[in-house]
C-alpha positions in Angstrom: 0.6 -20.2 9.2 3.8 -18.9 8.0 5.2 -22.3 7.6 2.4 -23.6 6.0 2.3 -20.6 3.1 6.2 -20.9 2.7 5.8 -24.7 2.0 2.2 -24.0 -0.3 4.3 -21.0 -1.9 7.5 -23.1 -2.6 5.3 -26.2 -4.3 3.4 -23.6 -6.4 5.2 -20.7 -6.7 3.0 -16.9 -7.0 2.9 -14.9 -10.1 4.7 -11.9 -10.1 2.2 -9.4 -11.5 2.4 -6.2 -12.8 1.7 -3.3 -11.2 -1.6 -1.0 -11.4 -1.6 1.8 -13.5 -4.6 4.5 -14.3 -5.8 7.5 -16.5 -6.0 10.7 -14.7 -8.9 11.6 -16.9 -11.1 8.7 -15.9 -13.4 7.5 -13.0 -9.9 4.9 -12.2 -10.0 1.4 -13.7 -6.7 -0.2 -13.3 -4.7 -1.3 -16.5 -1.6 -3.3 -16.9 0.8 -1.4 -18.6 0.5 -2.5 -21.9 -3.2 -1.5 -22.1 -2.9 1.8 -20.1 -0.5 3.0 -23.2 -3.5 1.6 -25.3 -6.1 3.2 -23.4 -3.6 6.5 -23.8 -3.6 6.3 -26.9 -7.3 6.0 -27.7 -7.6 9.2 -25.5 -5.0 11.1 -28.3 -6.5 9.0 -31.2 -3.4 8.5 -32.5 -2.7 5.2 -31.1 -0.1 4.1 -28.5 3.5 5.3 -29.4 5.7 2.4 -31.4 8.0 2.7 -28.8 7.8 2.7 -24.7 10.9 5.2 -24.6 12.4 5.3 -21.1 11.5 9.0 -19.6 15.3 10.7 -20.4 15.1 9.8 -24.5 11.1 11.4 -25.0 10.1 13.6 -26.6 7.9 16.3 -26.0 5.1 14.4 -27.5 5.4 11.4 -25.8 6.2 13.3 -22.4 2.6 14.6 -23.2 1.4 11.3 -23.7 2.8 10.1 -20.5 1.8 12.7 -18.7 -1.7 11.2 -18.4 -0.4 7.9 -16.9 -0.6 7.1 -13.2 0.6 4.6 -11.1 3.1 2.2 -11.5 3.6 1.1 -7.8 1.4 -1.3 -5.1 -1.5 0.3 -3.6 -4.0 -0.8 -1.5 -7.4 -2.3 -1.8 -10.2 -3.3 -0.3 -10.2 -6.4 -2.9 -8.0 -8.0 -5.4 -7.0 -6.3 -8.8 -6.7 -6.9 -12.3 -6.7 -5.3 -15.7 -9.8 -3.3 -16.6 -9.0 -4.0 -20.0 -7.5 -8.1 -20.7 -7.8 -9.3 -17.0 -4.7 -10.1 -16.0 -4.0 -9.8 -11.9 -2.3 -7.0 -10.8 -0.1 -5.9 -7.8 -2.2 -5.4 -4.9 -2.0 -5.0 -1.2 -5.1 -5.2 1.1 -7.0 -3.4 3.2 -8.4 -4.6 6.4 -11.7 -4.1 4.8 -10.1 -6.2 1.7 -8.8 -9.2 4.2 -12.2 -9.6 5.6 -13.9 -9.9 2.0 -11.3 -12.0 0.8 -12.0 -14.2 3.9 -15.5 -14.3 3.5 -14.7 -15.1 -0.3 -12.9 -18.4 0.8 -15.1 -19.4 3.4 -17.9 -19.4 0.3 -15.7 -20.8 -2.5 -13.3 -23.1 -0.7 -9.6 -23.9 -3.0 -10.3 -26.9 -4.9 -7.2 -26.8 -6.9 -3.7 -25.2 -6.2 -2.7 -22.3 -8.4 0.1 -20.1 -9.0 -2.8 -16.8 -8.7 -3.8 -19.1 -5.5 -0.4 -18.6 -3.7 -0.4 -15.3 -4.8 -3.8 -14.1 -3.2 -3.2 -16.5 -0.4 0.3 -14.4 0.4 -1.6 -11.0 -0.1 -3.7 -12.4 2.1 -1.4 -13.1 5.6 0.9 -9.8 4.2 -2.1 -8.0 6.4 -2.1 -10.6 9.6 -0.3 -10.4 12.2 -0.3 -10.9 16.6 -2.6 -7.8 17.1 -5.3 -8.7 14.0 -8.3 -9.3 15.1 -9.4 -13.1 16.4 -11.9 -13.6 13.0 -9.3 -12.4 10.9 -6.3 -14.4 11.9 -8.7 -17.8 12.2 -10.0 -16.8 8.3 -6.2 -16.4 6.9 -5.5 -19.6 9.0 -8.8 -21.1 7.0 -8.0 -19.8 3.9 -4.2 -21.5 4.2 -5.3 -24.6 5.5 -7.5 -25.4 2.7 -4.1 -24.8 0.5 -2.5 -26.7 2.6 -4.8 -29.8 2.6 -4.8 -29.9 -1.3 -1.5 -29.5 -1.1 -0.9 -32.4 1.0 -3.2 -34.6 -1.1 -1.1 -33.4 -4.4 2.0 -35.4 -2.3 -0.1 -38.6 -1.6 -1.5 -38.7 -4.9 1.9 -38.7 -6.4 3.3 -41.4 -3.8 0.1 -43.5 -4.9 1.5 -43.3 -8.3 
């Protein structure tokens, strides 16, 4: 399974997305950064500062405004993340819980085209197998891989046919 992701990774290569941030005032969406200042900012009703200062040159205002602002690392989850706000995926790691939906999720809707968010999910995925997982998770990562791996392998025919 390695091999096969480290081929289907190097062909497509992941995103690299952002990490998850939150409000500490609400229920915990997750936000990119970019819209967690937004979201900040509507909570002051002043609007997000002009300026994402690094922490040493704030001031006391915008330490106030920052103080509000979780996150900023990988967490875990029981499925994958994105944006509350515009969408866009965000860091994640899964659960075991997570694997087994995300399994399920691919044994439903089957790859039918090889995308960067693809190798990305597909190497969240096997981040959480390994020789003591249980039997039906290890055979779904091995599922989920190999249907990368097919398409993959008719991308390189298809171009040889060309």
């Amino acid at each position: 399974m390695e091999e096969r992701l480290a081929a289907i990774c190097a062909a497509v290569p992941p995103i690299n997305p952002g990490l998850q941030y939150w409000l500490d005032s609400d229920a915990g969406p997750s936000y990119c950064r970019k819209c967690v200042i937004a979201a900040r900012g509507r909570e002051f009703e002043l609007g997000p500062p002009l300026e994402d200062a690094p922490f040493y040159r704030r001031t006391d205002l915008e330490d106030a405004f920052h103080d509000g602002i979780d996150g900023g690392f990988d967490t875990t989850s029981d499925s994958t993340s994105a944006c509350e706000t515009c969408g866009t995926t965000l860091s994640y790691i899964l659960t075991d819980y997570g694997v087994e939906q995300e399994i399920n999720y691919y044994r439903e809707a089957p790859i039918c085209a090889l995308r960067d968010e693809d190798s990305y999910a597909l190497d969240r995925l096997a981040l959480n197998i390994w020789e003591g997982s249980p039997r039906h998770m290890i055979l779904g990562a091995l599922v989920a891989v190999n249907q990368a791996w097919r398409l993959l392998q008719q991308r390189h025919i298809d171009e040889v046919d060309q």
